[in-house]
Structures are given as structure tokens and as C-alpha cells.
C-alpha positions as CSV (number, residue, x, y, z in Angstrom):
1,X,8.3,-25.1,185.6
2,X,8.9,-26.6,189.1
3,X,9.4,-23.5,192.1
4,X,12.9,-25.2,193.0
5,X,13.8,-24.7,189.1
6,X,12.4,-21.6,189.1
7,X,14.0,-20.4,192.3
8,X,18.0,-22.0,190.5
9,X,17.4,-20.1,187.2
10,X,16.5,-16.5,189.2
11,X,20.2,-17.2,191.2
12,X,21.8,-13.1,190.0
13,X,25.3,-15.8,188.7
14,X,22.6,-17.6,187.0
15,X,20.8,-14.9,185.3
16,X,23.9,-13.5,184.0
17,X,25.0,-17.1,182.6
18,X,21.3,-17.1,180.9
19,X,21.6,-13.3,179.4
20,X,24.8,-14.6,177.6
21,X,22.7,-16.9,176.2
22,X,19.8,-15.2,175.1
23,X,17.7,-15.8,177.9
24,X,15.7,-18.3,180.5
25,X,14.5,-20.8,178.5
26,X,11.3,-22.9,179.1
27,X,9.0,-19.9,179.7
28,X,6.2,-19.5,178.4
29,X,6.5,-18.8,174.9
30,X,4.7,-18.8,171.7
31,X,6.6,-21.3,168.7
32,X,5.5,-22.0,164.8
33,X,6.1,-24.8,162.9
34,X,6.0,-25.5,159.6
35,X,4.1,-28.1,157.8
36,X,3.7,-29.3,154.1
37,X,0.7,-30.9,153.2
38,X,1.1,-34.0,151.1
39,X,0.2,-34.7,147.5
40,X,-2.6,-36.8,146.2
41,X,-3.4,-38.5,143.5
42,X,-6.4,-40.9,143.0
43,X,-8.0,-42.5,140.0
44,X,-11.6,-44.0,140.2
45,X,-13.9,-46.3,137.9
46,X,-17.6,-47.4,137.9
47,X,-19.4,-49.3,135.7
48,X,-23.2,-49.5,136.1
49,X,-25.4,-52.1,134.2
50,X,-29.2,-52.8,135.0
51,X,-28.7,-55.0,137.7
52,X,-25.1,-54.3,139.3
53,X,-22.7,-52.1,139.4
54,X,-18.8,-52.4,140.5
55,X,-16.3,-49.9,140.8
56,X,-12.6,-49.8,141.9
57,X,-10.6,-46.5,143.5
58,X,-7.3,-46.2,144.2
59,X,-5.1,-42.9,145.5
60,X,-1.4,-42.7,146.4
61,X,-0.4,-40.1,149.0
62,X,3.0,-38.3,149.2
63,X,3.7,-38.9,152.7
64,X,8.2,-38.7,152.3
65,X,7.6,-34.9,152.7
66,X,6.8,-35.2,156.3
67,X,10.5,-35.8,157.5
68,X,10.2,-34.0,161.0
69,X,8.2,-31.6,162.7
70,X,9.9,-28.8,164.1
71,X,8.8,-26.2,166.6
72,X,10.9,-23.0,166.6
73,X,10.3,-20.6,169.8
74,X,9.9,-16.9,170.1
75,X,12.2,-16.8,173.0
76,X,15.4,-17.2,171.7
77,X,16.9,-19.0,174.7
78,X,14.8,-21.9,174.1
79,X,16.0,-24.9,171.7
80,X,13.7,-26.1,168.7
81,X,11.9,-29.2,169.3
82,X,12.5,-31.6,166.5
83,X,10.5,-34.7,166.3
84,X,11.4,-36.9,163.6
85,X,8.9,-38.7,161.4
86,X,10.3,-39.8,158.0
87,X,6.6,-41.3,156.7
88,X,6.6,-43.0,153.6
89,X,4.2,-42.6,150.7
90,X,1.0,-44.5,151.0
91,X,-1.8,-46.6,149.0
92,X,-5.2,-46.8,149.5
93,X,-7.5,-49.3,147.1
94,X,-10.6,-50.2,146.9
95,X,-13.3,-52.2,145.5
96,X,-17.0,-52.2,146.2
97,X,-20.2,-53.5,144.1
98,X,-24.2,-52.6,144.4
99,X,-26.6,-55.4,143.5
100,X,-30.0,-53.7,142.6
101,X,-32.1,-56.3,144.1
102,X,-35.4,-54.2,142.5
103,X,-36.3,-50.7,141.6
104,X,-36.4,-50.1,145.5
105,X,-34.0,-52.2,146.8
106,X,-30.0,-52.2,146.6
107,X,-27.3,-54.2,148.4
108,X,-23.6,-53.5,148.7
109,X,-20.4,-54.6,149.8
110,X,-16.5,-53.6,149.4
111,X,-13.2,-54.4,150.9
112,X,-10.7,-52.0,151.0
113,X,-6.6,-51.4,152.0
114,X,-4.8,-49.0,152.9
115,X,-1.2,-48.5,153.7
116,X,0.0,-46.4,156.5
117,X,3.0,-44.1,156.0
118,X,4.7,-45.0,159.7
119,X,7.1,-47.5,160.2
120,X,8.6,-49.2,163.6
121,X,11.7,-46.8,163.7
122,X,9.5,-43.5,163.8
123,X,6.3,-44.6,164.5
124,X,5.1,-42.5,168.0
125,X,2.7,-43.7,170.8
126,X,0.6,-40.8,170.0
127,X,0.0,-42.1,166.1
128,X,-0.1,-45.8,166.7
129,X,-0.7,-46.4,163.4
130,X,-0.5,-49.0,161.1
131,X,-1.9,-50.9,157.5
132,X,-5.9,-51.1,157.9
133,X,-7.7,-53.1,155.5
134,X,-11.9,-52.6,155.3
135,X,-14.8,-54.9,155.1
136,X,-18.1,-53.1,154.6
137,X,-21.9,-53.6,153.7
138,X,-24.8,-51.4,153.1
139,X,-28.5,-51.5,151.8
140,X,-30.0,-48.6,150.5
141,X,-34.1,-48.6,150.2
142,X,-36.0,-46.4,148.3
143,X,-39.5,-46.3,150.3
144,X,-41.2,-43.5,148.4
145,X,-40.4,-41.3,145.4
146,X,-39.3,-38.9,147.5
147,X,-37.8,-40.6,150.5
148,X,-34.3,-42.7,150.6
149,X,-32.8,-44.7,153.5
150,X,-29.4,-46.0,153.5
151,X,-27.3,-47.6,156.7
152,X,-23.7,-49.1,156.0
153,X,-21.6,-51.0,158.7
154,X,-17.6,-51.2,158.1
155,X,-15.3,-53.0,160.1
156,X,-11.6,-51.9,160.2
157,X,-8.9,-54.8,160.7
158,X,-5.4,-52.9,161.7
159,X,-2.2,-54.3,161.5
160,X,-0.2,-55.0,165.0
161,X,1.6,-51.6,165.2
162,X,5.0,-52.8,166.3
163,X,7.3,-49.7,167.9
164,X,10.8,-49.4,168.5
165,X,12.6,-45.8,168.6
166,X,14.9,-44.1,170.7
167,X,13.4,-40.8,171.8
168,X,16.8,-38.4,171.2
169,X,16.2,-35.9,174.4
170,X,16.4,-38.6,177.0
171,X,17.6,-41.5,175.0
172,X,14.9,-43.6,176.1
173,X,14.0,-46.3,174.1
174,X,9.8,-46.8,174.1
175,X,9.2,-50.5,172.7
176,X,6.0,-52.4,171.9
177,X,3.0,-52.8,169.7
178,X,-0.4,-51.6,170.0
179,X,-3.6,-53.7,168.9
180,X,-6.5,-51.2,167.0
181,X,-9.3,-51.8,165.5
182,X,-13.2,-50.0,164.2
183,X,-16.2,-50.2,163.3
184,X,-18.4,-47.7,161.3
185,X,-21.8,-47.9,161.4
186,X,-23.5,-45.0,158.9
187,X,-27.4,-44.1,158.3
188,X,-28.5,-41.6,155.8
189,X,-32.1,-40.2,155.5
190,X,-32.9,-38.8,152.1
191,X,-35.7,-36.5,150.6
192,X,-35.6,-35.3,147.6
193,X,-38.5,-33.1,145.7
């Protein structure tokens, strides 16, 4: 808190404005907030045959329980914070294939969506996020009997995260869009015995 703050709220007329009120708020205080995790549900499938195999996966995510998040303080002069949120239930599906080139060799690919639960009204600078979709390859290599090498590379296309929300403590208005992307690059060393 600022010294010229500071120096108002310990005025004696103030003080006795801030007891009626429970106290000076913005002091350091500790504050909980609640949070329900959302549910999942996800449904897979893979078929192998001697030369290939495909597979699809899909899981929906119960995001529409995160309304808000709310942080309640110990010092009872000091208002909640209440950010809202209202995210929206999401998708994610995929499908990838193997080619078993040989008994040693094995190439795959996969493409891949998935929704995001924000939306331009709610969606926050600090989670600009948006609808990703996935392109990813990987060879795996079986050099010995014992020894396995694997490496994947996945590069993740986002959607232009468009925001537009009125933040209600200042009635500011933060407008824009944010431009993300990623890539994933994975290498697994395997023995087994």
C-alpha cells in the first residue's frame, strides 16, 4: 500500500470510520478460494493389424462449472475478489496411425483438435486461450532386443484469441487478440530386460 495511503487510512476520524466497518482493508491478509475440478469423460479405440495400426480418442470436459473464481479474505474489512469466467464445456479428438515399416521400424502420424472452454466476453490476458488443432509425427526404432528409441515432433496451430471484456473494478474495457502457437519435440530412450 502506497505511504500517502497508508498515512490517510491511520487519520484517528479515519480509523473510527474503518472500525465501523470491520477494519482497514487491503492489509496483508491471507484469502481461500474455492474451486471445482471439472468432469471427464473420454472414449478411446485401436485397432492393430500386422502392418498398421489406427486409433481414434475423444474426451469431453465439463468446463460450465467454472463460473467465477472468488477469493474470500480473512480480514473482514476487505471485499471478495470475484473474477468471472463462465467457460464452456470442451472437446478434444483425435486420430493417429503407426505404419510398421519392419519388425524394427515404425512411422507415425496424427492430427488432433481441441476446443477451448474461453470465449471473447470472459476470456483474460493471463489465459489467452483459444481452439488448438495438432499435427504430429514420430518414428520409433527398435535397435536391439533390449533397446528402443522413439522422437515425435508436434506442431500446435491456435486459433486468433480475440478479447473483449469490461474488467468490473475499473470499468476498463481490455480489447484485442493474441496470436500463439507450439511445437513439441519428444525423445524417448527405452531398455527393457
Amino acid at each position: 500500500m502506497p505511504s500517502n495511503v497508508q498515512a490517510l487510512l491511520s487519520q484517528p476520524a479515519v480509523q473510527q470510520l474503518l472500525a465501523g466497518a470491520g477494519g482497514v482493508p487491503f492489509q496483508h491478509t491471507n484469502g481461500t478460494a474455492d474451486f471445482t475440478t471439472p468432469a471427464t469423460a473420454k472414449i478411446s479405440y485401436w485397432h492393430q493389424a500386422e502392418h498398421f495400426g489406427i486409433g481414434i480418442d475423444a474426451a469431453w470436459t465439463k468446463w460450465d462449472v467454472f463460473k467465477q473464481l472468488r477469493v474470500d479474505y480473512d480480514n473482514p474489512a476487505q471485499p471478495a475478489t470475484v473474477e468471472p469466467f463462465d467457460w464452456r464445456n470442451t472437446w478434444f479428438v483425435a486420430v493417429g496411425a503407426d505404419w510398421y515399416v519392419n519388425n524394427r521400424l515404425t512411422l507415425r502420424g496424427g492430427v488432433a483438435i481441441d476446443t477451448t472452454p474461453t470465449h471473447v466476453a470472459t476470456r483474460d490476458p493471463r489465459v489467452p486461450d483459444s481452439t488448438r488443432q495438432l499435427l504430429g509425427v514420430g518414428i520409433g526404432y527398435q535397435a536391439t532386443d533390449h533397446w528402443r528409441l522413439d522422437a515425435s515432433y508436434a506442431h500446435v496451430f491456435v486459433n486468433d484469441a480475440h478479447i473483449s471484456n469490461v474488467k468490473s473494478s475499473t470499468g476498463d474495457t481490455i480489447s484485442g487478440s493474441y496470436d500463439d502457437y507450439g511445437n513439441l519435440l519428444a525423445l524417448e530412450v527405452q531398455y527393457s530386460f
